[in-house]
Backbone as numpy.savetxt, mean C-alpha at the origin, in Angstrom:
# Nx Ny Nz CAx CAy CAz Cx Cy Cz
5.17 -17.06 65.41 6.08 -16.88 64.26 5.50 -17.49 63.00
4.82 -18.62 62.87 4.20 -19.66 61.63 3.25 -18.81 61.37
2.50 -17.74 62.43 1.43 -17.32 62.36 1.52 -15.87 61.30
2.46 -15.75 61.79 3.68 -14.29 61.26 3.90 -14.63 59.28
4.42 -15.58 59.47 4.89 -16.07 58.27 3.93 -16.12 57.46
2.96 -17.20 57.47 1.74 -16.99 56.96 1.09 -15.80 56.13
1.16 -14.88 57.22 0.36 -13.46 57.16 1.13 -12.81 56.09
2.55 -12.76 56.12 3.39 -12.15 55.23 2.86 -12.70 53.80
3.23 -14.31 53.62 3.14 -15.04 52.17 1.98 -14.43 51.82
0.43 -14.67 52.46 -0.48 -14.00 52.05 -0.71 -12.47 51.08
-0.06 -11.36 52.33 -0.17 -10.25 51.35 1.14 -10.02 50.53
2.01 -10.81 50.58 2.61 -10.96 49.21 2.14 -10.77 48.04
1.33 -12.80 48.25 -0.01 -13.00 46.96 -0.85 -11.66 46.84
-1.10 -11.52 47.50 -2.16 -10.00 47.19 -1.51 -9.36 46.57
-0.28 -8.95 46.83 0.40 -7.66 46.33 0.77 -8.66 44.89
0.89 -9.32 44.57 1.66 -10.19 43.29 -0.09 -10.04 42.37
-0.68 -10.24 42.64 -2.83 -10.65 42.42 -2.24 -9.20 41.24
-2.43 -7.88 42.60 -2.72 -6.95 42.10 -1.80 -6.15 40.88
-0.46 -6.59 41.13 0.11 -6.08 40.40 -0.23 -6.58 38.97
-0.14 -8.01 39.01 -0.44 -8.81 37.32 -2.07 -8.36 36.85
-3.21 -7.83 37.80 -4.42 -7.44 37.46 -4.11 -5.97 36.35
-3.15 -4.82 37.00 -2.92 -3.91 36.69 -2.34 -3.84 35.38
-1.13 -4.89 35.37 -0.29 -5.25 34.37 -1.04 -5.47 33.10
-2.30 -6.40 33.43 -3.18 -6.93 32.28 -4.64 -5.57 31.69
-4.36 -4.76 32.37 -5.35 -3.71 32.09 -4.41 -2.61 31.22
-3.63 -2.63 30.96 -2.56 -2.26 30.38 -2.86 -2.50 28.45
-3.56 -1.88 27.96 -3.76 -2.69 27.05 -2.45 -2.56 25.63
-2.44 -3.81 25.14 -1.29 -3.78 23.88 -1.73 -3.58 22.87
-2.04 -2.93 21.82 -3.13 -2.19 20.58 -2.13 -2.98 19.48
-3.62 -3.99 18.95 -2.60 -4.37 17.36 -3.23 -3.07 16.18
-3.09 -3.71 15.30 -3.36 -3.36 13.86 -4.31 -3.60 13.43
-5.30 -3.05 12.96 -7.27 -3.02 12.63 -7.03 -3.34 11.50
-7.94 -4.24 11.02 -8.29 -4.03 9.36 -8.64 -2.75 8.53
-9.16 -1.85 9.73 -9.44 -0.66 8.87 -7.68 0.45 8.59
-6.65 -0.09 9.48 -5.60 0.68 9.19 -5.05 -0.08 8.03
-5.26 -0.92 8.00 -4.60 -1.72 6.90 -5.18 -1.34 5.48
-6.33 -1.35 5.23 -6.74 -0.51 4.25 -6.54 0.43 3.91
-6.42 1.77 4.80 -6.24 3.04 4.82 -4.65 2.90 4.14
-3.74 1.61 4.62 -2.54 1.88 4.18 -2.11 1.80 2.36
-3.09 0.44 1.91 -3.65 -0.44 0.89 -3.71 1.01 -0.16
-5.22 1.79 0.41 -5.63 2.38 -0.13 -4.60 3.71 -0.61
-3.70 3.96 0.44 -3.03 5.28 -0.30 -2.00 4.58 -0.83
-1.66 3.91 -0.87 -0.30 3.14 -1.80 -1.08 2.89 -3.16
-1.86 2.62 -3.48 -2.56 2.52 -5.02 -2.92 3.87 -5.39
-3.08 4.84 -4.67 -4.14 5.79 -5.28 -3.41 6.52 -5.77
-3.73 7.45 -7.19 -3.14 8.38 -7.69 -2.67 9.82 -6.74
-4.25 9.81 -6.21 -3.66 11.04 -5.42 -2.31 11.20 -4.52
-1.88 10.01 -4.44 -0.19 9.95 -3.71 0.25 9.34 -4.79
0.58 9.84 -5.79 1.60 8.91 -6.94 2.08 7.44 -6.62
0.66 6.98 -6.22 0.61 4.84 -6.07 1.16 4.29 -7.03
0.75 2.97 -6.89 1.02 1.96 -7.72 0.37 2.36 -8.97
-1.46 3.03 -9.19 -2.03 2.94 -10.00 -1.33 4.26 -11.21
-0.78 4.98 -10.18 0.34 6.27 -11.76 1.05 5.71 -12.25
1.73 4.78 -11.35 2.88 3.72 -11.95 2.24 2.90 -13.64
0.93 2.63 -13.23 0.12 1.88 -14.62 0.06 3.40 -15.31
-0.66 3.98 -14.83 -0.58 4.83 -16.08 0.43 5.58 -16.49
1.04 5.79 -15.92 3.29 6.35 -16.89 3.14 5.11 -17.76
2.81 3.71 -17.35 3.38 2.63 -18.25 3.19 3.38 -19.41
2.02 2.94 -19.39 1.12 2.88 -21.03 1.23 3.87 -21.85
1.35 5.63 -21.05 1.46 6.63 -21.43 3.10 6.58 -22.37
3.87 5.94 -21.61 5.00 5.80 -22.27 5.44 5.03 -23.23
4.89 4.11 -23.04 4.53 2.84 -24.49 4.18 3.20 -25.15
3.33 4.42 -25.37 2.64 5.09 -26.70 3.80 5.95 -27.06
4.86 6.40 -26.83 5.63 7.23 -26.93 7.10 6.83 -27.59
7.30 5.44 -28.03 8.51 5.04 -28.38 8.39 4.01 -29.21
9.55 4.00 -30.24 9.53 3.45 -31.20 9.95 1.74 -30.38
9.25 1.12 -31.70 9.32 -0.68 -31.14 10.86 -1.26 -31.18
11.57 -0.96 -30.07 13.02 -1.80 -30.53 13.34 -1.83 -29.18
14.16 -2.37 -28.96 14.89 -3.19 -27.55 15.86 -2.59 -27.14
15.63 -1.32 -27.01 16.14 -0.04 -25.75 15.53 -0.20 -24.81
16.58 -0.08 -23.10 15.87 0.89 -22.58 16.43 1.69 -21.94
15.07 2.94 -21.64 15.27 4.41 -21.38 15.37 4.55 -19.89
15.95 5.69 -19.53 16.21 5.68 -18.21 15.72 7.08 -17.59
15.44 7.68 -16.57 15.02 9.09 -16.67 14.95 9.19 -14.84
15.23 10.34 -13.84 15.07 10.45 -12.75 14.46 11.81 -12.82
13.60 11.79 -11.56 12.94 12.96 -11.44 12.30 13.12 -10.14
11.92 14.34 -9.87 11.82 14.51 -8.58 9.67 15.15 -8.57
8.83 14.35 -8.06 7.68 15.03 -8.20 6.68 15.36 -6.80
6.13 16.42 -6.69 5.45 16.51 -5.40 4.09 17.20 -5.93
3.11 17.31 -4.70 1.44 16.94 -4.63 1.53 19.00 -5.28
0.00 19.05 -5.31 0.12 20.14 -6.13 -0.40 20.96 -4.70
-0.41 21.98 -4.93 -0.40 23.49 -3.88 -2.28 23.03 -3.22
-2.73 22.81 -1.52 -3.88 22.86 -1.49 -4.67 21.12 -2.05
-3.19 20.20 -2.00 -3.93 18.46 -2.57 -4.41 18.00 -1.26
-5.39 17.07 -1.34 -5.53 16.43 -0.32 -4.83 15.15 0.38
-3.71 14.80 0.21 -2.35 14.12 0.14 -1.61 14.78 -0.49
-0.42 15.50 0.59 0.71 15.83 0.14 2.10 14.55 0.27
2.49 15.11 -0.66 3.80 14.31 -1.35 4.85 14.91 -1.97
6.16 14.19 -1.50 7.31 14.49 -2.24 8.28 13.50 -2.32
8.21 12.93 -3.55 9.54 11.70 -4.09 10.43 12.06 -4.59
11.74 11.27 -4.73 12.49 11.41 -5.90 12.29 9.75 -6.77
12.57 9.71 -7.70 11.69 8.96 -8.81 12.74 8.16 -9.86
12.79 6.94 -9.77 13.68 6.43 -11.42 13.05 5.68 -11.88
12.30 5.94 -13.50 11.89 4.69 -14.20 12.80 4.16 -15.04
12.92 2.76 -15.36 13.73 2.58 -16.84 12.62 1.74 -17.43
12.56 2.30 -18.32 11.39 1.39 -19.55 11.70 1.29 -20.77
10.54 0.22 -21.19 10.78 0.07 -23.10 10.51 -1.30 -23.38
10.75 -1.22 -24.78 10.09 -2.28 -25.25 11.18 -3.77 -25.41
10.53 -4.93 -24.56 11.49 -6.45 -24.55 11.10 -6.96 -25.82
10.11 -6.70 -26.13 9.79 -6.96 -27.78 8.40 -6.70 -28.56
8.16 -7.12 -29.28 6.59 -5.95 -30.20 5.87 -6.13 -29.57
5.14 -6.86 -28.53 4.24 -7.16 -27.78 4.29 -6.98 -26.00
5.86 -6.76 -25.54 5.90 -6.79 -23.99 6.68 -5.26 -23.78
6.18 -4.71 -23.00 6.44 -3.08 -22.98 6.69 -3.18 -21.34
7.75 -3.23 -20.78 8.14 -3.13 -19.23 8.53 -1.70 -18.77
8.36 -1.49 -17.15 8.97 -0.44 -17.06 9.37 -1.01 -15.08
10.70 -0.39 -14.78 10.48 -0.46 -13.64 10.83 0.79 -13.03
10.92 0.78 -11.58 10.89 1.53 -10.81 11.31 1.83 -9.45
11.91 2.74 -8.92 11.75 2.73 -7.60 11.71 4.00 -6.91
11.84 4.34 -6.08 11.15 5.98 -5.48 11.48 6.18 -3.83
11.60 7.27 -3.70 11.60 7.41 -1.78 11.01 8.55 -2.17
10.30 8.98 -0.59 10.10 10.10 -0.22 9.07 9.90 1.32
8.12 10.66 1.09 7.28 10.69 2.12 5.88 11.39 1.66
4.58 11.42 2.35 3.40 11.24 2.29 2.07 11.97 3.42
1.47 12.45 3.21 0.66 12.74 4.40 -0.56 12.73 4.03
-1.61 11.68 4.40 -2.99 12.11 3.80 -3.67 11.61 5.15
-5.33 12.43 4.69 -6.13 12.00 5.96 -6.26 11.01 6.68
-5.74 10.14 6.81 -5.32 8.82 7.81 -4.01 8.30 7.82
-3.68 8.62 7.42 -1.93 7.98 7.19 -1.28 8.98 6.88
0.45 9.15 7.62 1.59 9.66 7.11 2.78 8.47 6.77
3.51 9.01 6.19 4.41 7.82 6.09 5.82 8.39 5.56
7.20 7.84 5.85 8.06 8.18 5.02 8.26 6.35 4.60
8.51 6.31 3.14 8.77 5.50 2.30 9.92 5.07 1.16
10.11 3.80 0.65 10.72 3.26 -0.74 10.39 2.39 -1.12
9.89 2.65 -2.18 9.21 2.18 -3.35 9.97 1.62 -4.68
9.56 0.40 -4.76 9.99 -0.39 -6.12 8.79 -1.75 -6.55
9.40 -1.86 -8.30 8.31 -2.46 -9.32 8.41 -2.69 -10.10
7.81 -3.48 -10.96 8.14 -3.50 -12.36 6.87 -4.29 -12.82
6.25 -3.36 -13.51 5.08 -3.50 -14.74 4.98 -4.08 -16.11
4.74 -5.22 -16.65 4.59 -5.59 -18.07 3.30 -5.43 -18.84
3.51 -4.64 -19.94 2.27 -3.92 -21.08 2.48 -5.18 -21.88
1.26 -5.80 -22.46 1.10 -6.68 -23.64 -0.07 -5.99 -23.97
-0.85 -6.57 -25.22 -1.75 -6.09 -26.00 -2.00 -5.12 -27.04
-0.23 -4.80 -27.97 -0.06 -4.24 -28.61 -0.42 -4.44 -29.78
-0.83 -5.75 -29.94 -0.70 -6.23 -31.43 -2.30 -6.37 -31.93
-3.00 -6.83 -31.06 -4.14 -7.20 -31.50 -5.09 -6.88 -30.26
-6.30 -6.55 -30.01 -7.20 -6.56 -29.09 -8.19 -5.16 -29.16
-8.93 -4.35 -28.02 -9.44 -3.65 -27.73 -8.39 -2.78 -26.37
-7.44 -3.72 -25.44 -7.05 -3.36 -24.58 -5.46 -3.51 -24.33
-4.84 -2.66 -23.72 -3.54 -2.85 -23.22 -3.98 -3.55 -21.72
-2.83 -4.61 -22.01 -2.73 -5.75 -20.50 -2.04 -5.33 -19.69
-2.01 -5.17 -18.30 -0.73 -4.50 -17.46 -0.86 -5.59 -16.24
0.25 -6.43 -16.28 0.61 -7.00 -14.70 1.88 -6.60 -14.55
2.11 -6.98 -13.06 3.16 -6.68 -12.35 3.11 -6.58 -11.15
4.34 -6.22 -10.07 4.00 -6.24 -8.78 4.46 -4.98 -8.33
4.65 -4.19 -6.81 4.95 -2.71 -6.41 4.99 -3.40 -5.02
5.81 -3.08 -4.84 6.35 -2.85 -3.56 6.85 -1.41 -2.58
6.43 -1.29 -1.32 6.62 0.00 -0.43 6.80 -0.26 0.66
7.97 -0.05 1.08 8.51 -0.24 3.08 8.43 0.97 3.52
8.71 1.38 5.06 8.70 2.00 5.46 8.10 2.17 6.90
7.72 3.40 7.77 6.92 3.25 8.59 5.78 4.41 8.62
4.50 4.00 9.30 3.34 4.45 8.80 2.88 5.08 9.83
2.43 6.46 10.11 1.97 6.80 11.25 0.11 6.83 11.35
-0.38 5.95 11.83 -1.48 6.08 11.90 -2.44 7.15 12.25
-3.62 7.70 11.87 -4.29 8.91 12.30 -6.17 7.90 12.23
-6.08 6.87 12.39 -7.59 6.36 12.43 -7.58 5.20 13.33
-8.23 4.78 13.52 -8.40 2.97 14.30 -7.48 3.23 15.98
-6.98 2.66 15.79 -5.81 2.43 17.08 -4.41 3.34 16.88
-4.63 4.49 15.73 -3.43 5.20 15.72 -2.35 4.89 16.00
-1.96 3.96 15.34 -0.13 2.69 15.75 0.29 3.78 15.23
1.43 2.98 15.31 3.06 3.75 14.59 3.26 2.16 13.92
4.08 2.48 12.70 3.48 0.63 12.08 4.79 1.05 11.46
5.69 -0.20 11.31 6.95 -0.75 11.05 6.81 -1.73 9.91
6.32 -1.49 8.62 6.23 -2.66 7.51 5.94 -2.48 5.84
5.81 -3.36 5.11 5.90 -3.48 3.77 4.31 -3.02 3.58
4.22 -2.98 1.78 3.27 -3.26 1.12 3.76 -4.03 -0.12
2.87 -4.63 -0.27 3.34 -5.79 -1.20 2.14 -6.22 -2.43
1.72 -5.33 -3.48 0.89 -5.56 -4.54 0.85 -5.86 -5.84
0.11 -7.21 -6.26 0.29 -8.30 -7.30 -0.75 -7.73 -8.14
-0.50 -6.83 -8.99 -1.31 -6.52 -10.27 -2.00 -7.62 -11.13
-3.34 -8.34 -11.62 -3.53 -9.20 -12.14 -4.41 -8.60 -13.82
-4.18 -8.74 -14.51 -4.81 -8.87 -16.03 -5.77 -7.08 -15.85
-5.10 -5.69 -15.57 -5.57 -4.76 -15.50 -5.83 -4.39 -16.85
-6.94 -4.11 -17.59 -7.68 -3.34 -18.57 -7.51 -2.22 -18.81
-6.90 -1.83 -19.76 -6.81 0.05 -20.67 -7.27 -0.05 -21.70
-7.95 0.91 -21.82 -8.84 0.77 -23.51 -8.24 1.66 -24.59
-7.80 0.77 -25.33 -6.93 1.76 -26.47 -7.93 2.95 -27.24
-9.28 3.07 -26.92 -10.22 3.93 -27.20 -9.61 5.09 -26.69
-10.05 4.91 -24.90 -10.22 6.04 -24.39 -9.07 6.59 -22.96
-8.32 5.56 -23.01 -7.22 5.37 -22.45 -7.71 5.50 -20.70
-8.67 5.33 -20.29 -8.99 4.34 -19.33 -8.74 3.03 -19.15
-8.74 3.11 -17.46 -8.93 1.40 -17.18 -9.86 1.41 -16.40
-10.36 -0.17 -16.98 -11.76 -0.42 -17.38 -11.63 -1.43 -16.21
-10.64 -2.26 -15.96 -11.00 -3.43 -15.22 -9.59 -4.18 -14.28
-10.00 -5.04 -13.29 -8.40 -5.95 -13.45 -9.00 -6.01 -11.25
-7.88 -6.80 -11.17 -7.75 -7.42 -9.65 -6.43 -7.43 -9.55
-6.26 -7.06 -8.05 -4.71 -7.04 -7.30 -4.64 -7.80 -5.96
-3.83 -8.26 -5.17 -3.43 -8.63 -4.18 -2.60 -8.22 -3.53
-2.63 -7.10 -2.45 -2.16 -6.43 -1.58 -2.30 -7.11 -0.10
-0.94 -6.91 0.37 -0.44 -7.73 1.20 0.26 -6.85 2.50
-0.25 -5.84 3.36 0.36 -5.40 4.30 1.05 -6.26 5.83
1.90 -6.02 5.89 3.19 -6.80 7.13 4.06 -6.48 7.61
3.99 -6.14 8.89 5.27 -5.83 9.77 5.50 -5.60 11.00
5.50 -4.49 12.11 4.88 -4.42 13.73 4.43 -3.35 13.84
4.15 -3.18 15.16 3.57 -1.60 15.40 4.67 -1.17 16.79
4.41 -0.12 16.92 5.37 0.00 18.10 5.12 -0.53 19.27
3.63 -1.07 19.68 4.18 -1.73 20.71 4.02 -3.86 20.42
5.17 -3.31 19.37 5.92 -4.53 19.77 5.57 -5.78 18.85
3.92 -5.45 18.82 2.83 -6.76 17.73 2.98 -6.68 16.44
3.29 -8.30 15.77 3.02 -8.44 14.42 1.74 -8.30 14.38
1.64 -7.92 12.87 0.59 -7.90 11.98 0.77 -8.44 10.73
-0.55 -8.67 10.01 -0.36 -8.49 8.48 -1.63 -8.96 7.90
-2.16 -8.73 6.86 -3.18 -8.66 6.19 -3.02 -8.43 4.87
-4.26 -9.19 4.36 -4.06 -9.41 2.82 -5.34 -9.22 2.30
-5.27 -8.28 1.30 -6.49 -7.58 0.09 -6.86 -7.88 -0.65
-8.00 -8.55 -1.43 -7.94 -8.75 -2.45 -8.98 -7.56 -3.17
-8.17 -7.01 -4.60 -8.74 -5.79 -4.51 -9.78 -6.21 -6.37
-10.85 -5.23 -6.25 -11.82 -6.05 -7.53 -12.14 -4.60 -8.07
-11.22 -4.31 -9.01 -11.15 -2.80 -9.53 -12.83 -3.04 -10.43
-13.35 -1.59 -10.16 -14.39 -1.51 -10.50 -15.33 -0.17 -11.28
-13.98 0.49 -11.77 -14.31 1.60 -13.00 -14.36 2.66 -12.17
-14.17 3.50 -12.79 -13.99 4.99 -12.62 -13.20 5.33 -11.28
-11.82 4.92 -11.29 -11.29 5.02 -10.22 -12.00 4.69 -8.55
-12.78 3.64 -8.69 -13.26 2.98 -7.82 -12.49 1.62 -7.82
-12.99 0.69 -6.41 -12.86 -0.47 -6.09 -13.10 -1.06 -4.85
-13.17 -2.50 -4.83 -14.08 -3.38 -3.53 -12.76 -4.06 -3.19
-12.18 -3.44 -1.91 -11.60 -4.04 -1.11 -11.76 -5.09 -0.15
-11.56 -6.35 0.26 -12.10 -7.51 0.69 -10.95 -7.83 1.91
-10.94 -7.77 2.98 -10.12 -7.73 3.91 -10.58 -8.94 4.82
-9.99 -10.47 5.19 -10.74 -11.10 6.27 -12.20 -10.85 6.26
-12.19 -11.05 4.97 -14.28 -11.43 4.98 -14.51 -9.69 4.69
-14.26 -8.86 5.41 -14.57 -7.41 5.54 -14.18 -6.68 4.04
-15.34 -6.00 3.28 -15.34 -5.32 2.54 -15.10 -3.66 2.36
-14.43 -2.95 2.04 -14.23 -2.01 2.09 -14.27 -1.46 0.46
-14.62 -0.08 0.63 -14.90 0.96 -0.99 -14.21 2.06 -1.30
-12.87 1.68 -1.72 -12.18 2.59 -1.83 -12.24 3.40 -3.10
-11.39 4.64 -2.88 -11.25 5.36 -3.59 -10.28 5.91 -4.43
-9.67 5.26 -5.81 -8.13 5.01 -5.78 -7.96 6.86 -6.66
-8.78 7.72 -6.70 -8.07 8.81 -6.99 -7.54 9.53 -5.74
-8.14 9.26 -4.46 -7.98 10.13 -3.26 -7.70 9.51 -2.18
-7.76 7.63 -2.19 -7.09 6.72 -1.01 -8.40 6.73 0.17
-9.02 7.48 -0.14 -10.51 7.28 1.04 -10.58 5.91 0.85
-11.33 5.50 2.01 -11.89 4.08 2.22 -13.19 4.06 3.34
-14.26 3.69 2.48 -15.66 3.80 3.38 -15.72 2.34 3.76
């Protein structure tokens, strides 16, 4: 009978060994630095009406109104053009204008949804942008921050399903009252939230805008070259 007993506890353990071996081969997929970019990257880029259209409505609209301490309000509904390479469709509210001769604000917020070559997403979006450099200089100044929740369906890396924010800190961005480019400026983008199975994430960008709708994305040491008219990221 002791002998009996024994034998049992044994392939118990075996059977307990194998199951937790199996259990652990099972693998739980976080969040890559490269999805995190891909996310970074289409939330700024024009080609999905990003953060970076958001700068340019500013300015475009600051040129457009007289200096006094209104502000304007306007909703609208805009989507990607026939054959884009990110399709899109928001509905849209800015209110902007001028806080005084020198600070030109606008904010914002938006829903809709998104589909580009690595990422889909349905989203809502909010922000608010401040223009200085009206009075004196070569350049209009634009900071501010943009914010986007939602969930993200991955199409690169570990293809998650991702449950979280974006979170981007505009710093001292450059427009040239010449040629109405921007010339320059740094952001801090901040992606955070889970994936479906289950894992936090989050990661933080520091982004080093670098002309002609380019820029050097810096991820945990890892550099990335994005592309803020089209959200690519090499």
């Amino acid at each position: 009978m002791k002998k009996l007993r024994i034998v049992s506890i044994l392939l118990l353990a075996i059977i307990m060994v194998t199951g937790c071996k199996k259990k652990e081969e099972t693998p739980v997929l976080d969040a890559t630095a490269e999805e995190a970019a891909s996310i970074m990257a289409t939330s700024l880029c024009t080609g999905n009406a990003g953060t970076m259209t958001q700068v340019e409505d500013a300015v475009e609209l600051s040129q457009n109104l007289v200096l006094k301490s209104t502000m304007y309000d306007s909703s609208f509904t805009i989507s990607s053009a026939s054959g884009a390479m990110i399709t899109y469709q928001y509905q849209v509210h800015y209110s902007y204008g001028f806080i005084n001769a020198n600070n030109f604000q606008m904010a914002y917020d938006a829903t809709g949804n998104y589909n580009s070559p690595n990422v889909s997403a349905g989203i809502s979006a909010s922000g608010t942008l401040n223009i200085a450099g009206f009075l004196s200089g070569d350049y209009y100044i634009v900071n501010g921050q943009s914010g986007r929740e939602g969930t993200f369906a991955m199409k690169i890396g570990n293809q998650s399903s991702m449950t979280g924010t974006v979170t981007t800190t505009l710093v001292n961005f450059k427009v040239s009252k010449t040629t109405g480019l921007l010339e320059s400026g740094n952001a801090t983008v901040v992606v955070s939230g889970n994936t479906s199975t289950g894992r936090n994430f989050a990661f933080t960008g520091t982004l080093v805008y670098t002309g002609n709708y380019t820029g050097t994305l810096t991820i945990s040491g890892r550099q990335f070259y994005i592309n803020i008219t089209t959200g690519t990221v090499q």
